[in-house]
C-alpha angles and dihedrals in degrees: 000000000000127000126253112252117235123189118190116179126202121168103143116116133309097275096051094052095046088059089041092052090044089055093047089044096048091041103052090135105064092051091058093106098062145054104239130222109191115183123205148162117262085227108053087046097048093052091043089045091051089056092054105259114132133217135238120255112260082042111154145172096183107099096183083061083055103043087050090057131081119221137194094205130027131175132184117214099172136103096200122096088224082064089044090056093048096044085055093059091047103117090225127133091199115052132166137194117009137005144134115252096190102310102340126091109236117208108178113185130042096244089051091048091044092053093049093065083082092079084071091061102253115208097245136343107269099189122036112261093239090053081048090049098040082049089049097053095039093249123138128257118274112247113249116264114230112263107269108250132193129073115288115245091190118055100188117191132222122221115257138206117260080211095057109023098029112230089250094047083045087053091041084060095044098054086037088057089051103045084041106046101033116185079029110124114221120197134172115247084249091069104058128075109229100212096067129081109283097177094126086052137101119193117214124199147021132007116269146160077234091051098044078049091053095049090048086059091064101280136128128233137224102175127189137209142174092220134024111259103163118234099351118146095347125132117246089250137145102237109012107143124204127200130194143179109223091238097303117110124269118265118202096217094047084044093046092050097053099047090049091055085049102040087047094039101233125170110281118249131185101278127217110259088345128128114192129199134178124206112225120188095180095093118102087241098060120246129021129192098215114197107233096171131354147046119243122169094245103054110079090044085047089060084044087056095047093054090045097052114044088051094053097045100031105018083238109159101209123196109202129185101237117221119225114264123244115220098265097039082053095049090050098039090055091043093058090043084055086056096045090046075055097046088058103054093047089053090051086068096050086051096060088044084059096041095054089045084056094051094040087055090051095061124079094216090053118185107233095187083054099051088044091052083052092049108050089043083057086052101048092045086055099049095052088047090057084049085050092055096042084064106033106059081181091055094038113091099043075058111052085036092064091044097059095047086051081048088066097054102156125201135094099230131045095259092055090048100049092040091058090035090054086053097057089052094043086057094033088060087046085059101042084049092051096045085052089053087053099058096043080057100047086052093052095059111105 
C-alpha cells in the first residue's frame, strides 16, 4: 500500500521556516502515514543549514518538481502571493490555507484564514507560531519542557539597538554585569557558535531568529523590547521572560536591577519604566504571556484576544486571572469598548441588509430595485467597517478575519450566497459581541 502524499510549502522568511522546521522535527510521528513534500527557498535552507539545523527528508526548492507531482493532502504555510500562486497549480484535491482560485484568493481552514490577518500588521501575536502551525497541520500540541534550573555560567548578549538602549547606557550594563555577577563570563552574540550546547547559558537581549538559535541549543533566554508585541519572536519555552520599555529607551540601572532580582531569584517587585512578562506553557491552549509587573496598553486587549480566540478557533473556553488596569490602560480600553458598542449597531443594519437580500432571492417575483438598495447599504457598511480596523490595531484583526471568511461565500445563485453569507455575519456580530463582553469585563475588574 502506498503511502498518501502530503506537500507542505513554506517559503516566507527565515524565522517562519525555523519554527516550521522545529514543529515538523518534534512531531515525526504523526507524519508516519505519508510520504512529505516540504518546499522551501534555497536561500532560507542554505542560511538555516550553515547554522547546523537539518532538513527533513522529501525537502525541496525546485517548484517545477512540485507542481509535477499529485498530492492527497497540501497545506500553505506562507504569507507571501508568490506561495498563493504556487499553492493554486498544486495538483492537489485537498488544499489548505492560501491560494488564488482565478482571481480570488482561497483560504480554506480557520486557523489558515486567521494567520493570514497578519498581513494586516496585528498588534502583537497572540498564539505562538508553532501552536498556529501545529493547528494548521492538524498535530497535537508539544508537551511543555521543565523550566531549566541552575545558575547560568555564560551571560551572552544580544545586540541592541544604539536607538533604543543608548551606547553609554550599553557600556554602564556591561561593566554592571560584570561588578554584579563576578566569576560570570560575558560574551557578545558574536562570540559564541550557535550549533553547540548552551545549557549553562542565559541570552540576554532582543528577539531574534539568532537568539531563538541560540535557546534551542540549550540556553535560556531574558528579551527586551521597547513595546509589547505578544509572542513574537519568543521560544516556546517554560520560564523565558521578556521585558519592555513601553517605548521609552533602556536604562542600565533599571536593566541591572532587574536581572539581579531574576538571576538570584528575589522576590519580584514593580520595576521603574519596566514591563515583565513570563512566558507559561502550562496552560491547555500552548504559550502565555503572564504580567509580573507593569502596565502596557496592550496587555489587557492581548488576554481579550486569547480568550476570543481560542473559543472561536478551537471552541476553548480560557479562564485568566485579569490583572488590575492602570489609568491609561483603562481610558484606551473604554475607548475601544465605545467603538465596538459602535461596531455592533452598524453591523445591525448590515444584517438587515442581508436579511432582506435573502428574502428577496427566495421569492420568485424578486425585486431587483430592492436587492440592489441591500446591497449597496452592505457595501457601504463594509466599507466603513474596513475604515473602522485601519484605525483600530485592537479591532483589527476580528475584523480582517471576518472579511476573509466573507471573502469565502460559497453558492452558485443569489439565494445560496446570501444564505452562507447570513450565516458569517451572523457569527462575525456574535464575535464582536463576545469580544465587547470581554472588555467590560476586563474594565470591571478591580
Amino acid at each position: 500500500m502506498s503511502l498518501k502524499q502530503v506537500l507542505i510549502i513554506q517559503t516566507d522568511d527565515l524565522y517562519f521556516l525555523h519554527e516550521t522546521l522545529q514543529v515538523l522535527s518534534h512531531n515525526t510521528s504523526a507524519f508516519t502515514e505519508y510520504e512529505l513534500t516540504f518546499l522551501v527557498t534555497q536561500k532560507n535552507r542554505e542560511a538555516l543549514e550553515n547554522n547546523g539545523l537539518a532538513f527533513p527528508p522529501g525537502t525541496t526548492t525546485d517548484v517545477d518538481k512540485v507542481l509535477h507531482k499529485e498530492f492527497d493532502l497540501s497545506f500553505n504555510l506562507s504569507l507571501n502571493e508568490k506561495a498563493w500562486e504556487i499553492h493554486r497549480d498544486v495538483r492537489c484535491a485537498r488544499k489548505s490555507g492560501p491560494f488564488y482560485q482565478g482571481h480570488e484568493l482561497i483560504v480554506n481552514g480557520v486557523w489558515p484564514a486567521w494567520f493570514l490577518t497578519f498581513k494586516g500588521n496585528t498588534p502583537f501575536v497572540t498564539f505562538h507560531m508553532r501552536e498556529i502551525y501545529r493547528n494548521i497541520l492538524g498535530v497535537k500540541r508539544r508537551n511543555p519542557e521543565g523550566e531549566p534550573t541552575g545558575l547560568a555560567k555564560t551571560l551572552i548578549i544580544g545586540m541592541f539597538s544604539p536607538d533604543f538602549f543608548p551606547p553609554d547606557q550599553q557600556e554602564a550594563f556591561l561593566s554592571g554585569l560584570v561588578r554584579r555577577f563576578p566569576g560570570v563570563q560575558v560574551l557578545d552574540e558574536s562570540e559564541v557558535i550557535i550549533d553547540q550546547n548552551h545549557s549553562d547559558s542565559l541570552y540576554i537581549g532582543p528577539s531574534s531568529l539568532k537568539a531563538l538559535l541560540l535557546c534551542e541549543s540549550g540556553a535560556r533566554g531574558i528579551y527586551f523590547g521597547s513595546r509589547f508585541q505578544g509572542l513574537n519572536l519568543l521560544p516556546e519555552k517554560e520560564g523565558t521572560m521578556l521585558i519592555t520599555t513601553g517605548g521609552k529607551k533602556m536604562e542600565a540601572q533599571s536593566l541591572l536591577g532587574v536581572l539581579e532580582i531574576i538571576l538570584k531569584e528575589k522576590e519580584m517587585n514593580p520595576a521603574d519604566h519596566l514591563n515583565i512578562y513570563r512566558l507559561s506553557m502550562e496552560n491547555t491552549f500552548g504559550a502565555y504571556l503572564q504580567c509580573l509587573s507593569g502596565g502596557e496598553v496592550a496587555y489587557p486587549f492581548y488576554q481579550a484576544h486569547l480568550v476570543l480566540w481560542n473559543y472561536l478557533l478551537n471552541l476553548l473556553d480560557v479562564n485568566l486571572d485579569i490583572v488590575p488596569l492602570n489609568v491609561e490602560q483603562r481610558s484606551i480600553l473604554e475607548l475601544q469598548t465605545e467603538i465596538v458598542t459602535k461596531l455592533l449597531r452598524l453591523h445591525d443594519y448590515a444584517m438587515v441588509a442581508l436579511d432582506g437580500v435573502y428574502k428577496e432571492a427566495k421569492n420568485p417575483e424578486a425585486d431587483a430595485d430592492k436587492i440592489q438598495k441591500s446591497l449597496t447599504t452592505l457595501q457601504e457598511v463594509d466599507e466603513t467597517m474596513d475604515k473602522i480596523s485601519a484605525t483600530n490595531p485592537f479591532i483589527r484583526p476580528v475584523l480582517d478575519f471576518y472579511k476573509i471568511r466573507k471573502g469565502q461565500t460559497a453558492g452558485e445563485t443569489l439565494l445560496e450566497k446570501s444564505q452562507n453569507s447570513l450565516l458569517t455575519y451572523s457569527e462575525e456580530h456574535q464575535a464582536l459581541k463576545a469580544y465587547e463582553e470581554l472588555l467590560l469585563a476586563i474594565a470591571a475588574r478591580k
